[in-house]
Structures are given as C-alpha cells and as structure tokens.
N, CA and C of each residue as an Amber inpcrd file, in Angstrom:
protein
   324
   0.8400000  -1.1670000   0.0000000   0.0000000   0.0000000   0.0000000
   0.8940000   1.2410000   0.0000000   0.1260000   2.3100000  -0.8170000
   0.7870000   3.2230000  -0.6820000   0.6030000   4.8490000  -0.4550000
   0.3710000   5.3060000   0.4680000  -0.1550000   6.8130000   0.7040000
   0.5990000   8.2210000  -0.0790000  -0.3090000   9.0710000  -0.4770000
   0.0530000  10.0300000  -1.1300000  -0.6490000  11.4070000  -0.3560000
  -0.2580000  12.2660000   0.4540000  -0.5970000  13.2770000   1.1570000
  -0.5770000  14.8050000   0.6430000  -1.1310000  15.7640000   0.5410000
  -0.7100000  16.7630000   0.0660000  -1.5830000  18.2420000   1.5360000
  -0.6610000  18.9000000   2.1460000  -0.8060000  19.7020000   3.0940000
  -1.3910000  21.1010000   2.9440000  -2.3080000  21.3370000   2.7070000
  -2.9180000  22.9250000   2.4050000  -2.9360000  23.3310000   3.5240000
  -2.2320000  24.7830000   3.5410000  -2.7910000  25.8810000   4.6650000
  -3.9380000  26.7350000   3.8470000  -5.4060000  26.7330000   4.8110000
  -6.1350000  27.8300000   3.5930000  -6.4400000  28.9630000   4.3980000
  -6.7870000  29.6920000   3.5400000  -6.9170000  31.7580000   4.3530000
  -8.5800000  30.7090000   4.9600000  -8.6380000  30.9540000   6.1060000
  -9.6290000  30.6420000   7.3460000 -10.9300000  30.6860000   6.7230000
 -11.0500000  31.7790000   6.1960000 -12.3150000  32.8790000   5.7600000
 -12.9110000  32.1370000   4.6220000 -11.9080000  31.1420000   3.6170000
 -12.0540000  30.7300000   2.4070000 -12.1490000  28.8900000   2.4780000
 -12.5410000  28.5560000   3.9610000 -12.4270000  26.8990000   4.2430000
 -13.8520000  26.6840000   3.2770000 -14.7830000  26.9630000   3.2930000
 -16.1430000  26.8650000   3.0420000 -15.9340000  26.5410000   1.6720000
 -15.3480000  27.7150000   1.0780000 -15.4810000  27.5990000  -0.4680000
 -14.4200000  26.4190000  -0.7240000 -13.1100000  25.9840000  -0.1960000
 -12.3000000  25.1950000  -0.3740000 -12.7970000  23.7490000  -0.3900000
 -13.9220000  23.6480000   0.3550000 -14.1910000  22.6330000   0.9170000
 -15.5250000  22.2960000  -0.1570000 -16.1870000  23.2460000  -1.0680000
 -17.2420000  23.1700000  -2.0660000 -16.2600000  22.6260000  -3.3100000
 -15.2790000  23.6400000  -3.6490000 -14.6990000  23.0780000  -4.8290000
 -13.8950000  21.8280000  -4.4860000 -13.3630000  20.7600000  -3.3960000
 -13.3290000  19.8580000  -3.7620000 -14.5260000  19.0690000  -3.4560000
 -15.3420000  19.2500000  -3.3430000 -16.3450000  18.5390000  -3.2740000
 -17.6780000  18.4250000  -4.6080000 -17.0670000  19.5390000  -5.4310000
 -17.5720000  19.4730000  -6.5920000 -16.8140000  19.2830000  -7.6780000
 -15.7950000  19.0590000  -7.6770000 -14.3540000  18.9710000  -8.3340000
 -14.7360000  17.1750000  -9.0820000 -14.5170000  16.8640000 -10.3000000
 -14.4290000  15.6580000 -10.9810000 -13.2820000  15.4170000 -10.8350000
 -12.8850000  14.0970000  -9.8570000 -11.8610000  13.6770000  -9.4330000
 -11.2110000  12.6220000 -10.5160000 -11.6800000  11.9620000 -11.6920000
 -11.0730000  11.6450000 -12.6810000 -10.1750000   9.9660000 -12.2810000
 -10.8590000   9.6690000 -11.0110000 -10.1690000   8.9120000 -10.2660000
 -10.6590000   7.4080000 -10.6300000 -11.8980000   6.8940000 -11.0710000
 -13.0780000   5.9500000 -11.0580000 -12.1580000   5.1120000 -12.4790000
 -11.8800000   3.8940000 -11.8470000 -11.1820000   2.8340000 -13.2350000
  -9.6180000   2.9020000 -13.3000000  -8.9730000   4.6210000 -12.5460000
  -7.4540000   4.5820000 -12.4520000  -6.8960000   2.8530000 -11.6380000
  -6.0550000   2.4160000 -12.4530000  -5.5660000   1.1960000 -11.8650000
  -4.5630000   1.5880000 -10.5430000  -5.0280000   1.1050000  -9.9360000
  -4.1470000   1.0360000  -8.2140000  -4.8070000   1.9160000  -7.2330000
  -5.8260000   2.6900000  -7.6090000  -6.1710000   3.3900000  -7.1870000
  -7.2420000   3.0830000  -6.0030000  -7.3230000   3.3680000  -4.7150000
  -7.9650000   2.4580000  -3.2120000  -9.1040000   3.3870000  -2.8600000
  -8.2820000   4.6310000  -2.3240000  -9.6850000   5.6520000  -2.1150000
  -9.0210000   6.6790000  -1.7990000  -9.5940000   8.2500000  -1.4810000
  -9.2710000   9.3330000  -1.5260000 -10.3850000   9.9450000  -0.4460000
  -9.4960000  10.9930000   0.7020000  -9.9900000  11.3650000   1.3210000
  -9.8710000  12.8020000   1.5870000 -10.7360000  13.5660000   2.1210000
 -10.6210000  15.7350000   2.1780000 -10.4910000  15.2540000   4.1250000
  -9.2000000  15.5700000   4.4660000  -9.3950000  15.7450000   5.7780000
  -9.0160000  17.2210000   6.6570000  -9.8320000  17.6210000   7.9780000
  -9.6180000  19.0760000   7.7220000  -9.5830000  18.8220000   9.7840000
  -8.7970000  19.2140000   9.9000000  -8.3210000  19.5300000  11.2620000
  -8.9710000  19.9910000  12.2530000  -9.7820000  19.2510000  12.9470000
 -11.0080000  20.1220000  14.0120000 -10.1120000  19.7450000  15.3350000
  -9.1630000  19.6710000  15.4910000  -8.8260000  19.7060000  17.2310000
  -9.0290000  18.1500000  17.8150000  -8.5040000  18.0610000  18.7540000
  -9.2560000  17.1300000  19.4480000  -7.7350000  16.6540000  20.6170000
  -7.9500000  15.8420000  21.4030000  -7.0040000  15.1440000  22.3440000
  -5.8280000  16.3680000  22.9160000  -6.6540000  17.4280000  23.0360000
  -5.8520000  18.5140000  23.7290000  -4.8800000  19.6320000  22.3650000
  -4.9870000  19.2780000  21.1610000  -4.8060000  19.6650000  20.0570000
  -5.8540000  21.1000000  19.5810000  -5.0620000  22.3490000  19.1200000
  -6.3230000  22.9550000  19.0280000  -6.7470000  23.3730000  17.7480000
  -7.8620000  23.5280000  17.4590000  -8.5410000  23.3470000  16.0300000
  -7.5930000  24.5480000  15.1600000  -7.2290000  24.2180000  13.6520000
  -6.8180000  24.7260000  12.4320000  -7.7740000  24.8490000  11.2430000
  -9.2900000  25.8960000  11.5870000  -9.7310000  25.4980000   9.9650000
  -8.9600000  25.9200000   9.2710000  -7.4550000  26.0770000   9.2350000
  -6.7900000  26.2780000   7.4860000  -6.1980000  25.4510000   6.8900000
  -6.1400000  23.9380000   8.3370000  -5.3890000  23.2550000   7.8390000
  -5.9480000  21.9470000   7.2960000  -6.0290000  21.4300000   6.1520000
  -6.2900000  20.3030000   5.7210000  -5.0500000  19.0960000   4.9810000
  -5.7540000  18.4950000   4.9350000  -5.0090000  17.2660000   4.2380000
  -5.4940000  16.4400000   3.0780000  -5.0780000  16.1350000   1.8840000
  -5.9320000  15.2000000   0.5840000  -5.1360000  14.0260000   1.0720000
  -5.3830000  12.9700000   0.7480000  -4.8880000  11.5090000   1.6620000
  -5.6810000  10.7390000   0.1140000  -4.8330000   9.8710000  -0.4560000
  -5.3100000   9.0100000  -1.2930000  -4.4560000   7.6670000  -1.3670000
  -4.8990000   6.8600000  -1.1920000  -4.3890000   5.3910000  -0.8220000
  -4.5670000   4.7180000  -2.0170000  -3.3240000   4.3510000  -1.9890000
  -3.0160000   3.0610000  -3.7260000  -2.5950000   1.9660000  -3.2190000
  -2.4890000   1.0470000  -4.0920000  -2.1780000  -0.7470000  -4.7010000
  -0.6540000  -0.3290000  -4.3810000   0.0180000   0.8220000  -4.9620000
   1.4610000   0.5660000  -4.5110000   2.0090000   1.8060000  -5.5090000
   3.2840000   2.4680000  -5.2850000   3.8660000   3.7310000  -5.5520000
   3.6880000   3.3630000  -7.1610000   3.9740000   2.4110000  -7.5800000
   4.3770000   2.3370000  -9.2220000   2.7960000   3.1640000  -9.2930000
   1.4330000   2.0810000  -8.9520000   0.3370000   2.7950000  -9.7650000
   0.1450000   4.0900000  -9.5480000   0.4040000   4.7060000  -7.9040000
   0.4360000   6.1880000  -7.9920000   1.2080000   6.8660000  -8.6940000
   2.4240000   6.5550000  -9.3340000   3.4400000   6.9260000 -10.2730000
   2.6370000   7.1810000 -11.4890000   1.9840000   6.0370000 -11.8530000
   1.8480000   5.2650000 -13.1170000   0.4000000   6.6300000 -13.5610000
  -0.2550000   7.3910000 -12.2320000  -1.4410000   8.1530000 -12.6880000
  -1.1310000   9.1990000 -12.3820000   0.1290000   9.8760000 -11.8880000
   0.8040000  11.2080000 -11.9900000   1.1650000  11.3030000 -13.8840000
   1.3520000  10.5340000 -14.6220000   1.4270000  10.7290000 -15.5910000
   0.5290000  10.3000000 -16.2710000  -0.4920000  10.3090000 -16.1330000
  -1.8860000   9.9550000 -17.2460000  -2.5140000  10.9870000 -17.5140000
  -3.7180000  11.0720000 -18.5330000  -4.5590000  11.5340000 -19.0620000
  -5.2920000  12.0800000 -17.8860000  -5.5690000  11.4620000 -16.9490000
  -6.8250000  11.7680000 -15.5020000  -6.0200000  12.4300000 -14.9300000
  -4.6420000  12.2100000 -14.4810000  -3.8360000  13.4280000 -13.4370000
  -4.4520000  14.5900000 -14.2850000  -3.6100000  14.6820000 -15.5400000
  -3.6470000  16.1270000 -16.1900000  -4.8730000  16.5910000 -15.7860000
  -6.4090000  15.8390000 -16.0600000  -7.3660000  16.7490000 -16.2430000
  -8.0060000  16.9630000 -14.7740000  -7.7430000  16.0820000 -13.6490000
  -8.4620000  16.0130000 -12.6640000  -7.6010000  17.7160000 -11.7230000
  -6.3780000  17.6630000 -12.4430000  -5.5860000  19.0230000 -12.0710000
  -5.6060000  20.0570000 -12.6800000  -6.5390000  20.1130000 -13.5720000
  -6.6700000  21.4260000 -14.8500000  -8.0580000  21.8900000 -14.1920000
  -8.3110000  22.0440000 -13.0590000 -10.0890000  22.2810000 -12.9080000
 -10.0770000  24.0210000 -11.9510000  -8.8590000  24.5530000 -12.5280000
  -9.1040000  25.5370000 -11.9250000  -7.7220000  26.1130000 -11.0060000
  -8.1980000  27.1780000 -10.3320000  -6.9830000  27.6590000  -9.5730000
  -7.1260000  27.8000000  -7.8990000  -7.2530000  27.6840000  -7.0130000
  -6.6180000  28.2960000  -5.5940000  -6.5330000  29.2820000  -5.3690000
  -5.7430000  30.0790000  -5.8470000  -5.2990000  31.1790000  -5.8530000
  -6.2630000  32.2810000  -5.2010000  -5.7480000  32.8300000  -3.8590000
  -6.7470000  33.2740000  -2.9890000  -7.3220000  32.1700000  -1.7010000
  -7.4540000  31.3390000  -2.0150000  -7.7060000  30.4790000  -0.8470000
  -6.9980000  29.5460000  -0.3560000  -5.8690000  29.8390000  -0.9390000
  -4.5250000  29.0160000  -0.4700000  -3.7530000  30.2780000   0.3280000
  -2.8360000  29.8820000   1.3780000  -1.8470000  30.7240000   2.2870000
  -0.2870000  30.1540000   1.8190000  -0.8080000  29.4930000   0.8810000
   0.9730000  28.9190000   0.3120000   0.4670000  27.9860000  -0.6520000
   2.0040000  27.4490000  -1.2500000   1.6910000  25.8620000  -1.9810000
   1.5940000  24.7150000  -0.8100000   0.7330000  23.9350000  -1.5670000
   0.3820000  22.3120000  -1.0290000   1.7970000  21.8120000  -0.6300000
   1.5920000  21.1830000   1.1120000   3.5220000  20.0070000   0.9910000
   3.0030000  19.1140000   0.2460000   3.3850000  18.4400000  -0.6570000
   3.3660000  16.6260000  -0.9890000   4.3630000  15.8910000   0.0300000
   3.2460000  14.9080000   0.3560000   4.4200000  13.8650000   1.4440000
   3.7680000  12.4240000   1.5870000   4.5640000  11.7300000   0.7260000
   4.6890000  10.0420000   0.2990000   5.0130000   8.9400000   1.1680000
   4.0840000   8.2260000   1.6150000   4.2630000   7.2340000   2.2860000
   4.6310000   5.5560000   1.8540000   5.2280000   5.1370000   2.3520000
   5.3490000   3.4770000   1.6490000   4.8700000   2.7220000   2.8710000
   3.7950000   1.5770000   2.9490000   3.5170000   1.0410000   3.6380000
   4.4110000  -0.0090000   4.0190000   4.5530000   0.1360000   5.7490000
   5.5640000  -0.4110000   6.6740000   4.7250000  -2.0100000   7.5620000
   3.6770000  -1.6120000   7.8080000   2.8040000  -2.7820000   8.3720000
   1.2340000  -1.9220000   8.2050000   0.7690000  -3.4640000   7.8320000
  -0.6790000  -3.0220000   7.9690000  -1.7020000  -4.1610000   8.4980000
  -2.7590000  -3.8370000   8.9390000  -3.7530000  -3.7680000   9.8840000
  -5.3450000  -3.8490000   9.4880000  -6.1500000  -4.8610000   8.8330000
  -7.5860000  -4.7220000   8.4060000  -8.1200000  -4.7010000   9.8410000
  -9.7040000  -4.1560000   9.6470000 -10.1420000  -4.9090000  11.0810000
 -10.9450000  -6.4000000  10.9220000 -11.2970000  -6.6580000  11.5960000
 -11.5590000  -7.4510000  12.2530000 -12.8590000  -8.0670000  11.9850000
C-alpha cells in the first residue's frame, strides 16, 4: 500500500469555499488502476490539540507507488488538475508527502 498526502494551509475565511470546490471537483479517479480511495481531511482539534480550519489534508491510498506513479502521468492526473486555480484560498503551496507502507492492519 501506498499513501500520497498533500498539506494545504487555507486563508480561514475561504475553508467553506475550499471545501465546495473539492467537493464538486471531478476527481477523474473511477477505473485509475491502483487506485484504493481518496480522502478531504480538515483539522477540528481534538485530544488537547487545538482546532486549524486552514489546515487540511488530501490523503489518497493506492495498490502501490508504481500505480500512484503510473497516474501522476496519465490523461486523468492532467485533467483532474486542470479544474481551476486556488489562488486566494490558499496561504501557500500544497507540501506533498509520500508514504510506503511499513505494516498493515484490516479490522476485524
């Protein structure tokens, strides 16, 4: 398995709308080979941690780095990334940060 992360800080004021356009956004994702699932995660606090609405996370889980490789260069990267701009509701660029699965865990 293999995780693919990308770190947005967004201007506070602009979570709402951030949170519409990916949620209306054609993710281009449906039939990509390796492809597991994809998640919008957004930082509400918790365990003594204190809440960031600017900070979110995209989290998309693959079959293994080759197929996430293999759809950074396809037809669906290009277009699922051509849907527009940020600009304004971003406080910076996205981190990218790549995981390789070390042990894993179904339940039960």
């Amino acid at each position: 398995m293999f995780v693919a992360m990308n770190r947005f800080k967004v201007v506070p004021e602009k979570a709402e709308e951030f949170e519409r356009i990916w949620r209306e956004r054609e993710t281009h994702l449906d039939g990509v080979p390796g492809f597991l699932r994809f998640a919008l995660l957004r930082n509400d606090g918790g365990h003594g941690t204190a809440a960031d609405p600017g900070d979110y996370i995209s989290h998309s889980t693959w079959a293994s780095r080759e197929a996430f490789a293999a759809w950074t260069e396809s037809d669906a990267f290009r277009k699922g990334h051509a849907q527009g701009s940020l600009m304004g509701i971003l406080q910076g660029p996205p981190v990218v940060t790549l995981y390789d699965s070390v042990i894993e865990q179904d339940a039960r």
